[in-house]
NUMIDREN-620286 format. One line per field, with one value per residue (C-alpha): residue number from 1; residue in one letter; x, y negated, z. Coordinates in Angstrom, 3 decimals, padded with zeros to 6 digits. Layout:
n <- (NUM,...)
res <- (A,...)
c1 <- (X,...)
c2 <- (Y,...)
c3 <- (Z,...)
***
This chain:
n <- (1,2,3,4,5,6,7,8,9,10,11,12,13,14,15,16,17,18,19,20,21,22,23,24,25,26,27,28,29,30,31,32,33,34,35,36,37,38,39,40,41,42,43,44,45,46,47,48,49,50,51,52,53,54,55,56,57,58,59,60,61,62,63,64,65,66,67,68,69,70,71,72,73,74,75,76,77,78,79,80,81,82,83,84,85,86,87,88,89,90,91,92,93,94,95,96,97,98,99,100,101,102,103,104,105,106,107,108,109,110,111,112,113,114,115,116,117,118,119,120,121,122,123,124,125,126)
res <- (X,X,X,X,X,X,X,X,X,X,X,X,X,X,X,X,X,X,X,X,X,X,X,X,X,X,X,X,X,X,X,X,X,X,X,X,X,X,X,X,X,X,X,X,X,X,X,X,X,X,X,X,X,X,X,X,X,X,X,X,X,X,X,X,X,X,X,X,X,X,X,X,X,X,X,X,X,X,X,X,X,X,X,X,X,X,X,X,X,X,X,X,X,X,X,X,X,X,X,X,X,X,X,X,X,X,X,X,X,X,X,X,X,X,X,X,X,X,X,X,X,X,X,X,X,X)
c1 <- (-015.606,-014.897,-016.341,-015.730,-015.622,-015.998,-014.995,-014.310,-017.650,-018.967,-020.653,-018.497,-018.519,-018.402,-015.241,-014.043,-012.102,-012.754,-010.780,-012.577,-011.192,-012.190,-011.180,-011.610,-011.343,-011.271,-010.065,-006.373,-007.454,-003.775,-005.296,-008.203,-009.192,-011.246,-013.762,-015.505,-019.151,-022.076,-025.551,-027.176,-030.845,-033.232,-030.722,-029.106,-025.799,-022.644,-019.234,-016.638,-013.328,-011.441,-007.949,-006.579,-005.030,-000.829,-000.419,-002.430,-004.239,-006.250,-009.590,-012.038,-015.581,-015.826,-017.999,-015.072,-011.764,-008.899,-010.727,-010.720,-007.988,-007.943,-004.849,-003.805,-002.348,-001.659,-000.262,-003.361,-005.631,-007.120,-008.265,-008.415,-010.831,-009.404,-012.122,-011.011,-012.933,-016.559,-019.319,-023.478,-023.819,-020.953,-023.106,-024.116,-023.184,-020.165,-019.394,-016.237,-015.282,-013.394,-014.520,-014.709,-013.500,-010.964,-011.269,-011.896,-015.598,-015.886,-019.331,-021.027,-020.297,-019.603,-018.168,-016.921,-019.477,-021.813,-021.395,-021.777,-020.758,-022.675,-021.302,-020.639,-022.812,-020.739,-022.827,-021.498,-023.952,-023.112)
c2 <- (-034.405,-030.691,-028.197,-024.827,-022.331,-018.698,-015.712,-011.894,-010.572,-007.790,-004.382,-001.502,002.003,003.102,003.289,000.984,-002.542,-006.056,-009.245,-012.517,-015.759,-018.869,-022.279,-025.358,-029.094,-032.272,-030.648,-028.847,-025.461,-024.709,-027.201,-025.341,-021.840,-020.397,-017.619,-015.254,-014.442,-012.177,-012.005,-009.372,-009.194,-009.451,-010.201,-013.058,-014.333,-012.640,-013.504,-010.800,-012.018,-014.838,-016.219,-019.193,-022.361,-022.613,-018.827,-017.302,-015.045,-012.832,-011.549,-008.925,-007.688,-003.901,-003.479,-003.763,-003.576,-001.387,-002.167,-005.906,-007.914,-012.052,-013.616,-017.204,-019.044,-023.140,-023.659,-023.090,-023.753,-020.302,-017.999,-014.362,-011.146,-007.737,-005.497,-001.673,001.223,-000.381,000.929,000.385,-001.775,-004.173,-005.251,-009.017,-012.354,-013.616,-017.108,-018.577,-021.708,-023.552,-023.908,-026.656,-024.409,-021.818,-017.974,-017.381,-017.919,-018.091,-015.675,-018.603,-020.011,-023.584,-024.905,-027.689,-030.693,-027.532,-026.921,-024.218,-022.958,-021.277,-017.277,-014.705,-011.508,-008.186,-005.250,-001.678,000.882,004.451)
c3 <- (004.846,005.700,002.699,003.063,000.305,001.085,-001.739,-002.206,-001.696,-003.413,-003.738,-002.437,-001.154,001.878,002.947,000.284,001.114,000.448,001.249,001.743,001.196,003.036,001.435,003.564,001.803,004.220,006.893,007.688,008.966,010.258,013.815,014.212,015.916,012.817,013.416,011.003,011.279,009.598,008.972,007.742,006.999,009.642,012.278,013.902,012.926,014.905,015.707,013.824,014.156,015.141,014.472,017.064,015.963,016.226,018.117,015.878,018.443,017.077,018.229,017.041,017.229,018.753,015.858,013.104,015.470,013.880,010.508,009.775,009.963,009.851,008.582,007.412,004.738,005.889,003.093,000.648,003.925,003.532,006.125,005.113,006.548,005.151,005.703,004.746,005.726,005.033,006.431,005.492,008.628,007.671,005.146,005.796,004.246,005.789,006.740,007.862,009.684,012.166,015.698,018.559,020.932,021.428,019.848,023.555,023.058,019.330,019.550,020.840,016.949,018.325,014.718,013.857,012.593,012.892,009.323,007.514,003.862,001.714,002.889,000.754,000.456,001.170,000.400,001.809,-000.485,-002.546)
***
């Protein structure tokens, strides 16, 4: 049964950095394309980043590329976001998990089991 654990949230400044953990149980993330997403108040959840099973592809938002940066660890079946040079509207709760499909069209958030964890809040305020 997949769980998915996701960490590193916080309070920051603008311009500040964060790294956010994601932590998957029943299910190897290392076969998977996994995406990154964010919802922030009032507004529907969106696709951020995306990192592709085996290649390890990356793909990016406009909204945070040359900022964020996805990475992975297989062997402690993490996915990482580095997020430097925060800004206000970066602030969301951010959910990770693997996908059905390809990176290629991870905005339409097709994950797997269509399960969710429970996000972690990033807040970008001075």
């Amino acid at each position: 049964q997949l769980q998915l654990v996701e960490s590193g949230g916080g309070l920051v400044q603008p311009g500040g950095s964060l790294r956010l953990s994601c932590v998957a149980s029943g299910w190897s993330l290392e076969q998977s394309s996994v995406g990154w997403f964010r919802q922030a108040p009032g507004k529907e959840r969106e696709g951020v980043s995306c990192i592709s099973a085996y290649n390890d592809n990356t793909y990016y938002s406009d909204s945070v590329k040359g900022r964020f940066t996805i990475s992975r660890d297989n062997t402690k079946n993490t996915v990482y976001l580095l997020m430097n040079t925060l800004k206000p509207e970066d602030t969301a709760v951010y959910y990770c998990a693997p996908l059905k499909t390809t990176c290629t069209y991870y905005e339409q958030q097709l994950v797997l089991y269509d399960y969710w964890g429970q996000g972690t809040q990033v807040t970008v305020s001075s």
